[in-house]
VEXDREN-2710 file (C-alpha; in Angstrom, 1 decimal):
% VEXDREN-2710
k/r/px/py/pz
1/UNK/-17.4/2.2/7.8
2/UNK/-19.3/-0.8/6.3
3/UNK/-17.8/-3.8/5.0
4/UNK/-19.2/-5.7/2.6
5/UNK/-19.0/-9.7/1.7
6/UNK/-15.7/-10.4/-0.1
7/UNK/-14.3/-7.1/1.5
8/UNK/-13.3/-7.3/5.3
9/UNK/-12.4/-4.4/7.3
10/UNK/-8.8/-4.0/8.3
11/UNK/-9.6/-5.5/11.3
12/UNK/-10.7/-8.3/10.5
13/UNK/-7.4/-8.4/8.4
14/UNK/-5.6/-7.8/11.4
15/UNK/-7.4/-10.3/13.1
16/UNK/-7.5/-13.0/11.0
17/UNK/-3.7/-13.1/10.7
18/UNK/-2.7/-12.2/14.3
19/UNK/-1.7/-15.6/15.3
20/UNK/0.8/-16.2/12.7
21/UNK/2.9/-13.0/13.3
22/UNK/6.1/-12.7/15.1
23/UNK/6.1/-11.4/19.0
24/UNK/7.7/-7.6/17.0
25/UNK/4.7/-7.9/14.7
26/UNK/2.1/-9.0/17.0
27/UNK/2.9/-5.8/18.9
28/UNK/2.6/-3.3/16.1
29/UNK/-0.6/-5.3/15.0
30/UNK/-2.1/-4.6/18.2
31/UNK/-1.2/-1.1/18.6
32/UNK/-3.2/-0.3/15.3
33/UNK/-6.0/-2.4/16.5
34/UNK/-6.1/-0.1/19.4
35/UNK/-5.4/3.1/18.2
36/UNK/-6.4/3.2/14.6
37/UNK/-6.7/6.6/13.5
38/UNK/-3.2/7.6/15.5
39/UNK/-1.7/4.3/12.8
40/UNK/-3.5/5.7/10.4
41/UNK/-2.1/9.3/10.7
42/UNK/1.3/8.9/12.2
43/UNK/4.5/8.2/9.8
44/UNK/5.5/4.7/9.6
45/UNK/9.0/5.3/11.6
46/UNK/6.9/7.7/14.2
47/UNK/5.1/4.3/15.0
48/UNK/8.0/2.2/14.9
49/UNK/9.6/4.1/17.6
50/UNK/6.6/4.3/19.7
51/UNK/7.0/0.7/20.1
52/UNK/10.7/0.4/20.0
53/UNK/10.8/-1.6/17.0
54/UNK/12.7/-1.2/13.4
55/UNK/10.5/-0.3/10.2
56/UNK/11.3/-3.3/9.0
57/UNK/8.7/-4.6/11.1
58/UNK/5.7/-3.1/9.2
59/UNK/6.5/-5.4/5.9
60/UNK/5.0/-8.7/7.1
61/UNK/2.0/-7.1/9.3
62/UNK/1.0/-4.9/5.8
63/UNK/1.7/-7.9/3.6
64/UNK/0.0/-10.0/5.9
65/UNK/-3.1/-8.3/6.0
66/UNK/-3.4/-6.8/2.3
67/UNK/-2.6/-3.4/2.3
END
């Protein structure tokens, strides 16, 4: 997928704010960043539990990153 000026990929989302999240946050973060067609695909409570964390948790990371 290209990205364009203006437009960053969802990494680079990610990426950019990494440092500012939370140790819960961080993790789910990083799982998309390595697996992102499984995050992309899998319900949001189906991920949540992979990683033994609470729903919740996806708020600030899609908020944080613009989706």
């Amino acid at each position: 997928m290209a990205t364009f000026p203006g437009n960053p990929s969802m990494a680079q989302r990610i990426a950019r704010v990494l440092p500012t999240l939370t140790r819960s946050h961080r993790q789910m973060a990083d799982y998309v960043l390595a697996h992102p067609l499984q995050a992309a695909t899998m319900p949001i409570d189906e991920l949540a539990a992979t990683l033994g964390v609470s729903g919740g948790h996806r708020q600030p990371v899609c908020t944080g990153t613009g989706i």
